[in-house]
Every structure is written in C-alpha cells, then in structure tokens.
N, C-alpha and C positions, 0 to 999 in steps of 0.2 A: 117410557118404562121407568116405573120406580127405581133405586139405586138396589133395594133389596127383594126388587121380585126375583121370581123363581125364574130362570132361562136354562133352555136344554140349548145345546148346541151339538147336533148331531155329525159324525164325521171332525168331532175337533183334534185329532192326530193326522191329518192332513193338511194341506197347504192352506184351503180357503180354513178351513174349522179353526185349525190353531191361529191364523192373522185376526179371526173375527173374539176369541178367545180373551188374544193380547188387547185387541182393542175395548172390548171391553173393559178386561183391568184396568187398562188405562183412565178409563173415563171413571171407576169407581163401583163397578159392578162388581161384586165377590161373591153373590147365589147363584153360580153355573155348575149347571148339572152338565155330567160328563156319563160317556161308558164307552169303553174299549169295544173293538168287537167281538171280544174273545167273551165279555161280559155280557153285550146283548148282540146277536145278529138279527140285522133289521131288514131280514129277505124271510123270518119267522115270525108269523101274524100274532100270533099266540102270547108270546115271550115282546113285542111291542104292546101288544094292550095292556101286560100285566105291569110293565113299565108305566106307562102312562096314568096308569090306575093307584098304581104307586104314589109317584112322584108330583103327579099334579101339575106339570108346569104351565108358567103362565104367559113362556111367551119360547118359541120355537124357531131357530137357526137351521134348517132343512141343505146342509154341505155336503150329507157325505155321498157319495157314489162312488161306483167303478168307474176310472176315467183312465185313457191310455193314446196313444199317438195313432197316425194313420196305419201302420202294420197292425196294432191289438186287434183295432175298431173293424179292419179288413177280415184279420183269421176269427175273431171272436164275435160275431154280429149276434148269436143268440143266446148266448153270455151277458153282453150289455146290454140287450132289452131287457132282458127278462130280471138281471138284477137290479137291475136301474129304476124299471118300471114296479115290480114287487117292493122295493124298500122302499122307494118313494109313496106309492098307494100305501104301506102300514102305517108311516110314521103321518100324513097329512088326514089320515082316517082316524086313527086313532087322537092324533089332538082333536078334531071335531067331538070324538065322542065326547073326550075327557073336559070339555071347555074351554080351551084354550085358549087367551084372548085374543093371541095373533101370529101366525107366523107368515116365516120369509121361506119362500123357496130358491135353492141355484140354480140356476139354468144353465146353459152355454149358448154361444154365437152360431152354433152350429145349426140353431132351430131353424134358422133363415132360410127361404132357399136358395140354392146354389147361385143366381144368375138375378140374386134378387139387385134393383137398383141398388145406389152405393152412393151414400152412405146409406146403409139400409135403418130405416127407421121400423116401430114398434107394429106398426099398425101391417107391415108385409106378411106378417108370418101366415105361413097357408097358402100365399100364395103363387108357389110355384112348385119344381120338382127340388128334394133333399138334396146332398151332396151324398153321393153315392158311398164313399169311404168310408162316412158318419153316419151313413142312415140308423141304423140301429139305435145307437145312443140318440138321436136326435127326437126321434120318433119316441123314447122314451123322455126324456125333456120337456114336450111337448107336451104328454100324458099329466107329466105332474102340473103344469102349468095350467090347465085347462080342470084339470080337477080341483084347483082352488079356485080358478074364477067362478065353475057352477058352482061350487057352496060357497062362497059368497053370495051368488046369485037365489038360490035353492032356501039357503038357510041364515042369509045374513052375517055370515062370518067378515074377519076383516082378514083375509090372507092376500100376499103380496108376493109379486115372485121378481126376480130380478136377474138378466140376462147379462152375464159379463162375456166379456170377448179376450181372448188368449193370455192365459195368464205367469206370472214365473217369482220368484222369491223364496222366503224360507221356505222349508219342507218340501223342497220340490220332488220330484220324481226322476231321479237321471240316470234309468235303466237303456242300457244302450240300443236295445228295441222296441221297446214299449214308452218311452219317454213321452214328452212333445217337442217341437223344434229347437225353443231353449235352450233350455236343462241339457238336451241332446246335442246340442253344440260345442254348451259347454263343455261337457266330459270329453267331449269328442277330440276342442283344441288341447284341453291342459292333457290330455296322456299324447296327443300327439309331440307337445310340447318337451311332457317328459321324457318321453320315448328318443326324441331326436328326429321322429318321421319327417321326410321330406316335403310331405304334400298331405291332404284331410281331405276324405273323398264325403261330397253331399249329395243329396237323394233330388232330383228333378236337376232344372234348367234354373233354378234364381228368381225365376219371374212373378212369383206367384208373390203381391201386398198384404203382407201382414199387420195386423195391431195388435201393440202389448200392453198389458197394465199389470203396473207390478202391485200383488196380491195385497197388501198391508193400506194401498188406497183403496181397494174393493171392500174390506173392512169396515175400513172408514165410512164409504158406503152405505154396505150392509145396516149397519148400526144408527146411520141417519136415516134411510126409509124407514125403518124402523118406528121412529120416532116423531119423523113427519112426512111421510106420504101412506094414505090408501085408497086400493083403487083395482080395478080388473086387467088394468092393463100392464102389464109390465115394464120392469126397465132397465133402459142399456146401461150398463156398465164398461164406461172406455175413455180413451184418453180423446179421439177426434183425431189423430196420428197414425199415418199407414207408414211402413219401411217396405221395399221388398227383400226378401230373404236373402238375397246376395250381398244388397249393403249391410242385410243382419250377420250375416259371416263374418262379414270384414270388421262387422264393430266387436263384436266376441272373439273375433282373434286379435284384436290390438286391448283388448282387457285383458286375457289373457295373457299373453303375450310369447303370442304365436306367430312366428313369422317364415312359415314355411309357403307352399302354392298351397290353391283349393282348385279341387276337381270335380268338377259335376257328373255326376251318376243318372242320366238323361232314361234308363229303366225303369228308376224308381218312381213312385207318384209324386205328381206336385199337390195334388188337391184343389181344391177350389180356387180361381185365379185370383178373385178378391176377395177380403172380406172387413171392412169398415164400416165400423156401427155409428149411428147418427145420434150424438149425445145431450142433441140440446134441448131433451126430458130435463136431465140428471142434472142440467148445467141452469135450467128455468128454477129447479127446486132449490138452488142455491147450492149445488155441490160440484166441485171440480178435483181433479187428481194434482199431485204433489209431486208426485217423483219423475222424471225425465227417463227416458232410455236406457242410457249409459251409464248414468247414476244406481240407476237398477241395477242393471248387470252386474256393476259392480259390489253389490251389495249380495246377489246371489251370489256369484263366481266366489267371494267371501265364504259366504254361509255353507257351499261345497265342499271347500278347504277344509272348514271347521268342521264337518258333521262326515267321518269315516265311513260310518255304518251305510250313509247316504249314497258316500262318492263310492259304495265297492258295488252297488245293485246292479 
C-alpha cells in the first residue's frame, strides 16, 4: 500500500478497527476513511454501495462485527448470524463492485471445529462439527471467508482473510455478561478488589486451554498481510501459547491485585476444551507477536482504569 492510498477501515471504534487504525498511523498512513455506525449501518445494502461509490477506496480493513462472549452467542444465535453475515456480504460485495484493490477480512478462531486436532492448522476448517455456543457467529465467519476466496476464484480479485484466535487490549468490551473471558475477569477481580469481596466466582471448572493475543500485535499483523501475502487461504493469527483459564485467573488476579479465593461455578459453560491455533503460516511469512501475556494484561487492566465510560458497561 502506498503511504497515500485511500483505506476504509470498517468497525474502527472497536478493539481490532481502532489497533489496525493506530497502526497504521504509526507506519505513516493518514488517508483512512472512517464512519460511525450512526453514520453508515453496514447491515443496509443500499447506504454501503452509496458509500463505496462515494469514497472509492482502495484498499479495505473488513473489523467490524457483532461479537460478544459465550452467554450473548448462546441467547442471541439469530442476531449474530444474521448481522454478522448481512454486513459482511455488503461491505466485501460492494468493494468488488467498486474496485477495490484488496481487502482483508476478520475472522475468529471459532471457524474451526470444535474437536478439531490442536494446534489446529488452516487447512481443517470444515472439517468437523462447530462448537455449539458459537455456531452462529462462526457460521457467519465462515460465510465471509469463503465469499472472498470465490471472487478471488470467480473474478480474480486479491481478498485475503485472516483468522485471529482470542483477543483483549485497548477498547475492549468488559460488560459483565456479554464480555469475553478477559476483559471479564478483569472487571470481575478489580470491583471484587474494590468491594473487599471475599472470594470471585468463575463460570466452568478451569480446565478449558486458551490462547491470547493481545490486539495491537494482530494489527501489526493485519497491516503486513496486507502488504505481503495473497492467497485463498487464510491466516492464523496467535501467539503459538495456550494457558488454561484457571492459571488465566490467577494471573489477572495478581495484576490486579486481588487476593481474595476463586470459586468455580461448575453450571456455567466451559466451552470448547481446547482451542490453539497452529501459527507457523504467519511465523513462515516472517511475522511473530510481541507482547507476552502478563505484559498484556497489564497494559489492558491499565487502559480499564483509564477509560470510565468503558469500566461502567
């Protein structure tokens, strides 16, 4: 990408939009097109072509979506198809018409399935059954993903889509039922913290391995496929590092600095027992992640602090 071509970055008042934003600036890009949702809703077909017909742009950031933790994904399954799947079909449709030179689409880890091997590499998707909690979203994921591999295929385009696995940093989402695990820990330890509670009750048994990557290296990312990889295949986006959820408590309550018990809530879902994505696409094209764990957290746990509007959701 030229320094002065034209880039939308769609969904950039979100966690992944605004990291791919800053990174940008950073490298020296200052033609990014923006719009609110209040400015364009991009679940309206109508109002995305006249957008596109507009603006012309020449190279497309495909962020934003509806995304929310295993309760939303559970009450809300025809909600996140259907928004999921609608704004992603206008906005990879409509750059086709308009000419687009290239875009990137975001996917989630969730595409995979449930039981897939581990570390799951690019080439499983499909084949097994979803994870049930995520179907929806995932199945929408999926949709946009395979809609640019056929026009690539169909019509020669160069669209690229790239699969990050669990994400947390600036902008997060730390609504205390709609969160993701994170975010939702965090808010969970620092008011226990504040509060004086004796103990912080969590949703499953511990056991389920997670992998994080904190948002400003998927940026980084984003912005180098960009620039040199394409291709029909997708790519993982992750550090190559699992934790399970019980060591992830204990390290979010000693950031914090919460030192009460933790209680497991053996009720609630765990989700998917594993899920490690297999990174040595991302790690071949010459790109590896930055930030460690802890360092993370501690950088969101920060940015919580800082952002009210954020920490009262």
């Amino acid at each position: 990408m030229l320094k002065d071509a034209r880039i939308y970055v769609a969904g950039h008042r979100g966690m992944v939009g605004s990291a791919i934003v800053r990174r940008l600036r950073s490298l020296g890009y200052e033609n990014i097109i923006t719009r609110t949702h209040a400015e364009l809703d991009l679940t309206r077909q109508a109002d995305v072509e006249a957008f596109f017909a507009a603006e012309k742009p020449e190279y497309v950031f495909l962020a934003a979506a509806k995304v929310g933790g295993i309760v939303a994904n559970r009450d809300a399954l025809a909600d996140f198809m259907y928004d999921n799947m609608i704004l992603e079909m206008n906005v990879i449709h409509s750059a086709w018409r308009n000419g687009c030179r290239k875009l990137e689409f975001l996917g989630s880890s969730c595409i995979y399935p449930r039981m897939a091997p581990q570390p799951m590499q690019e080439g499983c998707l499909l084949t097994g059954e979803l994870e049930k909690t995520n179907e929806a979203y995932a199945l929408a994921k999926i949709s946009g993903l395979k809609y640019c591999e056929f026009l690539n295929r169909q019509y020669g385009t160069d669209y690229i889509s790239v699969m990050p696995t669990n994400l947390y940093g600036p902008n997060d989402n730390y609504h205390p039922e709609h969160s993701h695990v994170l975010p939702a820990l965090i808010r969970r330890f620092h008011e226990a913290k504040v509060s004086g509670a004796p103990e912080v009750v969590c949703w499953g048994d511990g056991s389920p391995l997670r992998e994080f990557l904190y948002v400003d290296d998927l940026a980084d990312l984003c912005v180098f496929l960009m620039n040199n990889y394409s291709g029909n295949e997708t790519v993982n986006a992750g550090t190559g590092k699992e934790i399970s959820i019980k060591d992830l408590t204990a390290l979010v309550a000693k950031v914090v600095g919460y030192e009460g018990a933790v209680r497991w809530d053996t009720t609630r879902p765990n989700g998917t027992p594993r899920k490690l994505l297999d990174v040595s696409k991302a790690t071949a094209l010459g790109w590896t992640y930055r930030t460690e764990l802890e360092d993370g957290i501690r950088l969101a746990y920060d940015d919580f602090l800082n952002n009210p509007v954020r920490a009262e959701r």
